[in-house]
C-alpha positions as CSV (number, residue, x, y, z in Angstrom):
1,X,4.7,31.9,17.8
2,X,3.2,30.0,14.8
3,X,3.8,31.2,11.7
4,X,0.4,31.8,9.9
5,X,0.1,29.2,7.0
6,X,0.7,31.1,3.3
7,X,-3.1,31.0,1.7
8,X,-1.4,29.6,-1.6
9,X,-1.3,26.2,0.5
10,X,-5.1,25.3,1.4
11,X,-6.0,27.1,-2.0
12,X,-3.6,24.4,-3.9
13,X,-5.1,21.6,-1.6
14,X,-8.6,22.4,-2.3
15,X,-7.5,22.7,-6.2
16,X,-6.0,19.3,-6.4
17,X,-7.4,17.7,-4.1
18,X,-10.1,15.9,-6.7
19,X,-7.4,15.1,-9.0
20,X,-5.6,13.5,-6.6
21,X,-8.4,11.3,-5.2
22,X,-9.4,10.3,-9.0
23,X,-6.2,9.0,-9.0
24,X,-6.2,7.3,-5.7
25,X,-9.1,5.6,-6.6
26,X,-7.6,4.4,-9.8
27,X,-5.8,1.6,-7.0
28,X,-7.0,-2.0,-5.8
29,X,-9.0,-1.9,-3.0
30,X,-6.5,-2.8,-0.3
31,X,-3.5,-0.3,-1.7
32,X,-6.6,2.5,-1.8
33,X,-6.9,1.9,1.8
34,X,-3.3,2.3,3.1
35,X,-2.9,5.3,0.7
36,X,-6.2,7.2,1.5
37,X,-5.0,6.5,5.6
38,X,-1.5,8.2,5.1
39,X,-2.9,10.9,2.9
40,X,-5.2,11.6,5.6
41,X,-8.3,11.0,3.7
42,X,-9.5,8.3,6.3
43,X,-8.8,6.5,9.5
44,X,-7.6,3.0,9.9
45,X,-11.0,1.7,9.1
46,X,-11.7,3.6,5.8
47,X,-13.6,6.4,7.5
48,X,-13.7,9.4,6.5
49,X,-11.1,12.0,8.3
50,X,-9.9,15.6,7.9
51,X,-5.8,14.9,8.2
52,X,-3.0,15.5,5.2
53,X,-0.3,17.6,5.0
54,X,0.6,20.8,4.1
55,X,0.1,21.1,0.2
56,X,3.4,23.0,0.0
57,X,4.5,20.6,-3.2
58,X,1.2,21.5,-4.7
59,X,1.2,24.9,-3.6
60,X,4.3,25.6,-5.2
61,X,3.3,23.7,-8.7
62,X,0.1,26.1,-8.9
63,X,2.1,29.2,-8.3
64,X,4.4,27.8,-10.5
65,X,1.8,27.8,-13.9
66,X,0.8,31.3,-12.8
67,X,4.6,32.3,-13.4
68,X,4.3,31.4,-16.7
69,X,0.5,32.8,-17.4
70,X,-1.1,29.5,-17.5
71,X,-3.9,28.2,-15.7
72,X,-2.8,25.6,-12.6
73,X,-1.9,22.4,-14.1
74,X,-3.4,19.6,-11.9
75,X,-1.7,16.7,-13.2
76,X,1.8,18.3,-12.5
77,X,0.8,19.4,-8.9
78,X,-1.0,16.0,-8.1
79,X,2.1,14.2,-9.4
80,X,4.3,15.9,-6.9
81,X,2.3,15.1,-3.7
82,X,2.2,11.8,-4.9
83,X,6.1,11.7,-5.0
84,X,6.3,13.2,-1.9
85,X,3.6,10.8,-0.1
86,X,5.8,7.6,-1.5
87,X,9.0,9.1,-0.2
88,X,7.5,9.5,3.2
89,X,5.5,6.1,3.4
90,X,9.2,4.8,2.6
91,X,10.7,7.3,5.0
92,X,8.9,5.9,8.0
93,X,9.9,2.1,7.5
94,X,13.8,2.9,6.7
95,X,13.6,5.2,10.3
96,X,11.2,2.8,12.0
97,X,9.0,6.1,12.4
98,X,5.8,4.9,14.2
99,X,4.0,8.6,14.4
100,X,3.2,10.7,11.1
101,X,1.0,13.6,12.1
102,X,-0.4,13.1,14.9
103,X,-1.4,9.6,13.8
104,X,0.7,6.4,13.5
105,X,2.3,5.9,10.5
106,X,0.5,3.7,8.1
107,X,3.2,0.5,8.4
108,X,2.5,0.2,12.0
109,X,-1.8,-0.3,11.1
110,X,-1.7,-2.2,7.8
111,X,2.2,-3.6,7.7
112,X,5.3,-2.7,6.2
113,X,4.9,-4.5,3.4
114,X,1.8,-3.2,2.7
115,X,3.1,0.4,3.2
116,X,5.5,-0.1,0.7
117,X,3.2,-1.7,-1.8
118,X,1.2,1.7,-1.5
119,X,4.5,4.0,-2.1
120,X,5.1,2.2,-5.0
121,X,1.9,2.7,-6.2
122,X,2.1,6.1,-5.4
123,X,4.8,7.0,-7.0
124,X,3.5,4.9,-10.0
125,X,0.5,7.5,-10.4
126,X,2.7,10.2,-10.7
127,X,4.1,9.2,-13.8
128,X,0.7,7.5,-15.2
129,X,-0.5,11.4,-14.8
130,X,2.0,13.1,-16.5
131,X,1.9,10.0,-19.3
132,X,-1.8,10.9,-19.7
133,X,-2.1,14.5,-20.4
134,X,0.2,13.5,-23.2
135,X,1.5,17.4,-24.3
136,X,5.6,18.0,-25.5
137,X,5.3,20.1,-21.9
138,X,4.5,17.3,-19.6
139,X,6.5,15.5,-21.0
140,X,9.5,17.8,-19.7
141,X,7.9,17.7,-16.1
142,X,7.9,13.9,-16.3
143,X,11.6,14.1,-17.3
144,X,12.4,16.6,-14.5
145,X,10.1,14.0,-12.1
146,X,12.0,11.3,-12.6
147,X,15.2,13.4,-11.8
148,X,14.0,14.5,-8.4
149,X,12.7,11.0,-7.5
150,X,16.8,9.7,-8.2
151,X,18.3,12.3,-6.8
152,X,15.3,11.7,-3.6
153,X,16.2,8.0,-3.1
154,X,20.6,9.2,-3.3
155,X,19.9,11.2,-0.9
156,X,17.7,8.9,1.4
157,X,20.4,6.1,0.7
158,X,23.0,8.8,1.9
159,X,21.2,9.5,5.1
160,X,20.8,6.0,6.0
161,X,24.5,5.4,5.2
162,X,25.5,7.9,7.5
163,X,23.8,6.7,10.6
164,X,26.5,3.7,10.4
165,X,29.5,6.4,9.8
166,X,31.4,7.8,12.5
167,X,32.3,10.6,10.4
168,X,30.3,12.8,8.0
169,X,31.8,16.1,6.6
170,X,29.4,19.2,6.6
171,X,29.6,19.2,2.7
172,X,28.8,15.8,2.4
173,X,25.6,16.2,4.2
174,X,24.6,19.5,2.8
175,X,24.5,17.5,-0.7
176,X,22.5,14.4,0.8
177,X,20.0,17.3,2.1
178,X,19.9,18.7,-1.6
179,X,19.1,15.3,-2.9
180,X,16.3,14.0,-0.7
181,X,14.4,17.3,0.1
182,X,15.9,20.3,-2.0
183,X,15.5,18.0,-5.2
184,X,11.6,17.7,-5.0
185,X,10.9,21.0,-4.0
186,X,13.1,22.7,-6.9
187,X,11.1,20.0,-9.3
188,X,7.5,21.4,-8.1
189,X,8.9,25.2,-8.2
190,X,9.8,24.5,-12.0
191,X,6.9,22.3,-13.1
192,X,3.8,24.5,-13.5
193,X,5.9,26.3,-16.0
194,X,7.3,23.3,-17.5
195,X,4.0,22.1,-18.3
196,X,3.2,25.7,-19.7
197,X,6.3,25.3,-22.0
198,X,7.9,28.5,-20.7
199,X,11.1,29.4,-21.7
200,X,14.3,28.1,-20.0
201,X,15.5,31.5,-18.0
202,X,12.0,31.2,-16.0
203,X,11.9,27.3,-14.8
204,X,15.8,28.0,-14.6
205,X,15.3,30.8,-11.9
206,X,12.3,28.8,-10.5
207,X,14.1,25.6,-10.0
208,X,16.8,27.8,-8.1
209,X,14.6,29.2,-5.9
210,X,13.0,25.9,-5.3
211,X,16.6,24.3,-4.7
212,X,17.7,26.8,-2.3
213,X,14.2,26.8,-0.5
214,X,14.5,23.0,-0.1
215,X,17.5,23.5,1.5
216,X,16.2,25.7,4.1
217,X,13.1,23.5,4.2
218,X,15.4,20.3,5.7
219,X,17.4,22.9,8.1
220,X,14.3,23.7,9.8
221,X,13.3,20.1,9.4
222,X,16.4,19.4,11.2
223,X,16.0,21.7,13.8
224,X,12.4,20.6,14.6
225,X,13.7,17.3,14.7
226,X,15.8,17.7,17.9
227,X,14.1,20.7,19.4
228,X,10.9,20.7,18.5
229,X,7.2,20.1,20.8
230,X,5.5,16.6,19.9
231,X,1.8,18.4,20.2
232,X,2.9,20.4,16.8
233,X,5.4,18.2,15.4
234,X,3.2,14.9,15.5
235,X,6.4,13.0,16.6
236,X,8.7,12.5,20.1
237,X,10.6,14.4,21.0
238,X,14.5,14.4,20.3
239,X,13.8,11.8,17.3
240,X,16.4,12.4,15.0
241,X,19.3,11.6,17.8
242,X,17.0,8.8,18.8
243,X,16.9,7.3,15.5
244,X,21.0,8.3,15.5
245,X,20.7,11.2,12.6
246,X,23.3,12.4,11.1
247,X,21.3,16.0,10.7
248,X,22.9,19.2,9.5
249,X,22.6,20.4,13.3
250,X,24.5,17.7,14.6
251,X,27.2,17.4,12.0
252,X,28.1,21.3,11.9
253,X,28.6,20.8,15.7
254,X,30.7,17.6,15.0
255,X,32.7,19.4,12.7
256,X,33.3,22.8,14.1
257,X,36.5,22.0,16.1
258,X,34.9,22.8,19.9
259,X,35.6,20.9,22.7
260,X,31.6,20.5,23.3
261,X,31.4,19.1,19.7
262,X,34.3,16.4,20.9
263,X,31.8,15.8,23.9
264,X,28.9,14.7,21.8
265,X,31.4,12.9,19.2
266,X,32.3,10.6,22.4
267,X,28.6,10.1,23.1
268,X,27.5,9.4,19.9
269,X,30.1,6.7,19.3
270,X,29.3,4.4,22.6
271,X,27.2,1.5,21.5
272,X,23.9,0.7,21.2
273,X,21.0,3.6,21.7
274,X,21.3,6.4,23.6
275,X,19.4,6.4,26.7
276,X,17.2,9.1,27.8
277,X,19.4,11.5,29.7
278,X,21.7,10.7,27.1
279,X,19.8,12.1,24.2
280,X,19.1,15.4,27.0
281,X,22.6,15.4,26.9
282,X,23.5,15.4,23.5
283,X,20.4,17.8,22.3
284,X,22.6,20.2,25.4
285,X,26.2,19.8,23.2
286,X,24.7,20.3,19.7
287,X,23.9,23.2,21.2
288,X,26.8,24.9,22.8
289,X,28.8,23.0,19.6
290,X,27.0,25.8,17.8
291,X,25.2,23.2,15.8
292,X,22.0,25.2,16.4
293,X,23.0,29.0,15.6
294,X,24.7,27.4,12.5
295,X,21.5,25.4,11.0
296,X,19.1,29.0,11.9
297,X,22.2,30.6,10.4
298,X,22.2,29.1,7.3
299,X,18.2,28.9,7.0
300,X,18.3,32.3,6.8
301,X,21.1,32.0,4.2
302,X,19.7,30.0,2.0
303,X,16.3,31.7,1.9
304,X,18.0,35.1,1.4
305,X,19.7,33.1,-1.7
306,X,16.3,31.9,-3.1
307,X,15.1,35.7,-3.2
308,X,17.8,36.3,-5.5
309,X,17.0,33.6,-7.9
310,X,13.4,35.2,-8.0
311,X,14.1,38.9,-8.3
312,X,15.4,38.8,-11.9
313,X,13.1,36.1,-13.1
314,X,10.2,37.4,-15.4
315,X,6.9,36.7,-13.7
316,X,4.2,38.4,-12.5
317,X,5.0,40.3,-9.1
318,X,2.0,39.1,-7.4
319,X,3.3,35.4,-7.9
320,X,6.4,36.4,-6.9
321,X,5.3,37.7,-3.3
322,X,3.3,34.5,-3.0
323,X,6.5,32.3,-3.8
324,X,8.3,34.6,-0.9
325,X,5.6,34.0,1.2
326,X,5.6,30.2,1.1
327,X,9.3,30.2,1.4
328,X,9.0,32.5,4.8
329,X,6.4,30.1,5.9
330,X,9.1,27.0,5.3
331,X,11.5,29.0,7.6
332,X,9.4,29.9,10.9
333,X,6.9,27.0,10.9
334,X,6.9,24.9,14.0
335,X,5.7,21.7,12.0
């Protein structure tokens, strides 16, 4: 069953939408075009179209001022998304990725180098946002920015590194998940209330929560990677072993000492690409390897973790149940 999207998430797109588009628009004409495609703004030809993503960065950044008793703070929340759109217009070079929701991904319309001219000015943006509303508080959220977008690229660089390992520990890819997703999602927990200048033992416990949800964010990520439907997805199935992932799936099976995790070991190290029935074959082992139970396992872990950061933290309860609610979303979405 779908899990019904949190109403935090089109409130927070609606919200900064406007300030993201101003600062879209702020681009040459050709970089405005590739971003406005993979934003979802337009098609291919600079039409107008009804596409993007979730808003959860956003989403989180709004609920994040409201922690603190400020109003949303649109330059924080826009500066996010815009981190998180460079990462992924990145993302689906590095992978070769040709499908991004439904669509195909902006490098395969306008060109790679193209795409990574607009990621740059992306991520750019971000930081000529948080310059501009110039307060001691923004400031802090530019700081904790650029934080997230070095620990984003370490963990990126990780993940590419591993796909030419034959071994990869469970620990080691529990950090590189921490870096490229949980690092973001932490940063857009914390920086309403960064922004707001509240005190440390609030963006402390939202950061947490953020940290821990990331983590749970990339094991369902993971999951959906090997076993979820193209129609809700947006991208074919089995891609992760296509592209040769090193996921958390696959590596607790690789780890776990069965013989079934041996099995897939052996197939994963033949040269070259898996075939087809290959990739059947290997989805089948990470399976009965246990990679599966372990990755909903330790979803359900983590998110049980990032409850705990919240219940202590002073804020108002209503935020708090919409924070819980966006991370439950993160868990049982199909997409």
């Amino acid at each position: 069953m779908t899990a019904l999207v949190p109403p935090a998430l089109p409130a927070a797109r609606e919200l900064v939408g406007p300030a993201l588009r101003a600062a879209v628009d702020l681009l040459d004409p050709v970089t405005r075009r590739v971003a406005a495609y993979h934003l979802g703004w337009t098609d291919h030809e600079g039409r107008p179209a009804d596409g993007g993503g979730k808003a959860l960065r956003p989403a989180l950044a709004v609920l994040s001022s409201r922690a603190a008793g400020a109003a949303p703070d649109l330059p924080a929340a826009a500066a996010v998304e815009l981190v998180h759109a460079f990462s992924l217009l990145h993302d689906d070079i590095m992978d070769g990725d040709r499908t991004r929701r439904h669509r195909p991904a902006a490098w395969t319309l306008f060109g790679r180098a193209e795409a990574i001219l607009a990621g740059d000015a992306l991520l750019a943006l971000a930081g000529e946002l948080l310059a501009g509303a110039g307060t001691p508080g923004h400031l802090q959220v530019a700081r904790a920015v650029g934080v997230a977008t070095r620990r984003l690229i370490a963990g990126q660089a990780a993940d590419l590194e591993f796909e030419r390992r034959t071994e990869v520990s469970l620990a080691e890819c529990l950090r590189m998940s921490s870096d490229k997703t949980g690092a973001l999602l932490s940063c857009a927990c914390a920086a309403g209330a960064l922004a707001a200048g509240a005190p440390p033992g609030l963006t402390g416990a939202l950061a947490a929560f953020g940290a821990e949800a990331g983590l749970a964010f990339q094991l369902v990520d993971d999951l959906l990677g090997i076993w979820g439907t193209p129609e809700t997805t947006g991208k074919p199935v089995l891609s992760d072993l296509r592209a040769g992932k090193k996921t958390l799936p696959v590596v607790a099976a690789l780890t776990g000492g069965t013989p079934a995790g041996a099995r897939l070991s052996g197939l994963l190290a033949r040269p070259g690409p898996l075939p087809e029935d290959g990739l059947d074959e290997a989805a089948r082992l990470v399976e009965e390897a246990g990679g599966r139970a372990w990755a909903e396992a330790e979803a359900k872990h983590r998110l049980d973790v990032a409850h705990r950061h919240l219940a202590d933290a002073d804020l108002p309860p209503a935020v708090r149940a919409e924070f819980l609610e966006v991370a439950a979303f993160i868990t049982t979405r199909d997409h």
